[in-house]
PASEKOL-23677 format. One record per residue (C-alpha): x, y, z. Coordinates in Angstrom, 3 decimals, padded with zeros to 6 digits, m for minus. Layout:
<atom><east>X</east><north>Y</north><up>Z</up></atom>
...
This chain:
<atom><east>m021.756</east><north>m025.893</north><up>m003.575</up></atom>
<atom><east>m023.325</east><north>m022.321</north><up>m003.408</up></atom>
<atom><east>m022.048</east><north>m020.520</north><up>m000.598</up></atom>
<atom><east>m018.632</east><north>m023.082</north><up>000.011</up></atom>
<atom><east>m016.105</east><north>m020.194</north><up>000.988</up></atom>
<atom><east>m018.197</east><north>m017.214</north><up>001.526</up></atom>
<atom><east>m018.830</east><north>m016.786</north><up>005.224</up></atom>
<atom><east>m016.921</east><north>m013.879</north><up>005.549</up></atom>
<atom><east>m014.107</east><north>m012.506</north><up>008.080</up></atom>
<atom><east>m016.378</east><north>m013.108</north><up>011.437</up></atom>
<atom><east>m015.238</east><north>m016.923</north><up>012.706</up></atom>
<atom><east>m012.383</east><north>m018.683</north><up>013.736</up></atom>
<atom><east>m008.768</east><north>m017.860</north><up>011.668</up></atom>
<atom><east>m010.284</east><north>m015.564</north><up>009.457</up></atom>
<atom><east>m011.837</east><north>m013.330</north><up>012.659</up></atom>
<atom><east>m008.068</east><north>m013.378</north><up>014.459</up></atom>
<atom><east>m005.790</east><north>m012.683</north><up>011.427</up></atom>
<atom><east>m008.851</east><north>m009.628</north><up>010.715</up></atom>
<atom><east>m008.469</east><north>m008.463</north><up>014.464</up></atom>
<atom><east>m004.346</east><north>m008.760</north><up>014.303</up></atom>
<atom><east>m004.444</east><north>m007.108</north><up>010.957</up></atom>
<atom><east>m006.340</east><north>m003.977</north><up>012.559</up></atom>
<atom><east>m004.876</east><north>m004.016</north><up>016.125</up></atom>
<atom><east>m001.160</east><north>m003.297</north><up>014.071</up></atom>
<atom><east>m002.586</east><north>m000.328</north><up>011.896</up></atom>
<atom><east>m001.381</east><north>002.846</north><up>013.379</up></atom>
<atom><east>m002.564</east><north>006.055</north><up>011.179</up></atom>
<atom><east>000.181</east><north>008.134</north><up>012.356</up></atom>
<atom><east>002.735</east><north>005.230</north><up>010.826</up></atom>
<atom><east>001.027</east><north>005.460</north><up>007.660</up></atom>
<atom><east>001.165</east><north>009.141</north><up>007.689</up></atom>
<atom><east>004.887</east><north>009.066</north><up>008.293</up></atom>
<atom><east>005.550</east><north>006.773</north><up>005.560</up></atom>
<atom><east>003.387</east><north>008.832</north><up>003.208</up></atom>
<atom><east>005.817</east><north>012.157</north><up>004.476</up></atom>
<atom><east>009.114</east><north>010.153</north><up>003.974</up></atom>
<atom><east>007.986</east><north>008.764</north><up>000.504</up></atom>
<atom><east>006.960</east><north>012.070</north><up>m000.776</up></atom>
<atom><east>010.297</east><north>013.608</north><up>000.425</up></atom>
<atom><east>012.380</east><north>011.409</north><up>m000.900</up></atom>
<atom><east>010.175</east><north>011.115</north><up>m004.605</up></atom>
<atom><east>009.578</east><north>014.924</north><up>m004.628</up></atom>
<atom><east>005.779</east><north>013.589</north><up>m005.925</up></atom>
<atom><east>002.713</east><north>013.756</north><up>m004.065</up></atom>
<atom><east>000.204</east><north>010.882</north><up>m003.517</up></atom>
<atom><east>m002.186</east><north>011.238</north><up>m006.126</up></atom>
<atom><east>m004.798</east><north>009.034</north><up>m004.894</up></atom>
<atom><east>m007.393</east><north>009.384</north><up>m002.343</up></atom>
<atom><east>m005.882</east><north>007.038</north><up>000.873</up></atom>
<atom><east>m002.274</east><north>005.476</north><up>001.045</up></atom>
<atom><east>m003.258</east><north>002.490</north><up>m000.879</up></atom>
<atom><east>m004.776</east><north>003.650</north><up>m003.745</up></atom>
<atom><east>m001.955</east><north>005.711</north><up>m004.267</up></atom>
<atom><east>000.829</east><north>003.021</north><up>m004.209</up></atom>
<atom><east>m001.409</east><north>000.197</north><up>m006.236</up></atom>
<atom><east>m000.205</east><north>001.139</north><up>m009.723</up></atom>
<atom><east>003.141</east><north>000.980</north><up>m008.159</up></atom>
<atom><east>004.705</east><north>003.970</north><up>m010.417</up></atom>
<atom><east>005.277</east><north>005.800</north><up>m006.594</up></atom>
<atom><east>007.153</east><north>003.005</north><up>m005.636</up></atom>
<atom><east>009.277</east><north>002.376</north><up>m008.833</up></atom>
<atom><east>009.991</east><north>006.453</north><up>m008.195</up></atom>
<atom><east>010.545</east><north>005.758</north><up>m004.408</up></atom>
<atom><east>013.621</east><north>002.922</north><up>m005.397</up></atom>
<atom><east>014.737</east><north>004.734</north><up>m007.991</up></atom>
<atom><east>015.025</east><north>007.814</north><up>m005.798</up></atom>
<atom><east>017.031</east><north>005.486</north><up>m003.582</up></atom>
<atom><east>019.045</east><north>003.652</north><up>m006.054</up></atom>
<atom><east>019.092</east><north>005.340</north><up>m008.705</up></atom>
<atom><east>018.750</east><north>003.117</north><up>m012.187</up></atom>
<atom><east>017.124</east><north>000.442</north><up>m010.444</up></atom>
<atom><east>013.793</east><north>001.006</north><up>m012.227</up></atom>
<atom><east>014.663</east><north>001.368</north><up>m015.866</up></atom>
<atom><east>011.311</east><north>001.847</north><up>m017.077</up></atom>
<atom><east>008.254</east><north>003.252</north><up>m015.199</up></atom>
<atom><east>005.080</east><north>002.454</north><up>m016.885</up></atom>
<atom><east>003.102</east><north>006.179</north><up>m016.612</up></atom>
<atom><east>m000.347</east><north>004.786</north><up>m018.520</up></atom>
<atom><east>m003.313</east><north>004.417</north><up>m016.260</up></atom>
């Protein structure tokens, strides 16, 4: 069936989870988060938007270990 699952984001459940989704995303939230993380890591966010920069997840393995320290025993640093 070509095409089966395709439509996109614009009907029905898919349309009102993508409007909730966007109607709870508040910029200055993420900027917040993106000040407490790189207070508490001492690192800077290396990539170019808030996700890209916590994908690889080494920031957040820093970010618990920061906070618990030893929790994390091994960071993988290869990209």
């Amino acid at each position: 069936m070509a095409g089966y699952g395709t439509r996109g984001g614009g009907y029905g459940l898919d349309a009102a989870l993508a409007r909730k989704r966007e109607s709870a995303y508040n910029p200055d939230d993420e900027a917040a988060a993106q000040q407490w993380i790189e207070a508490v890591t001492g690192q800077s966010f290396a990539g170019e938007n808030f996700a890209s920069s916590l994908k690889d997840g080494q920031l957040l393995c820093m970010l618990v270990n920061a906070i618990r320290r030893g929790s994390v025993r091994k960071i993988n640093e290869s990209r």
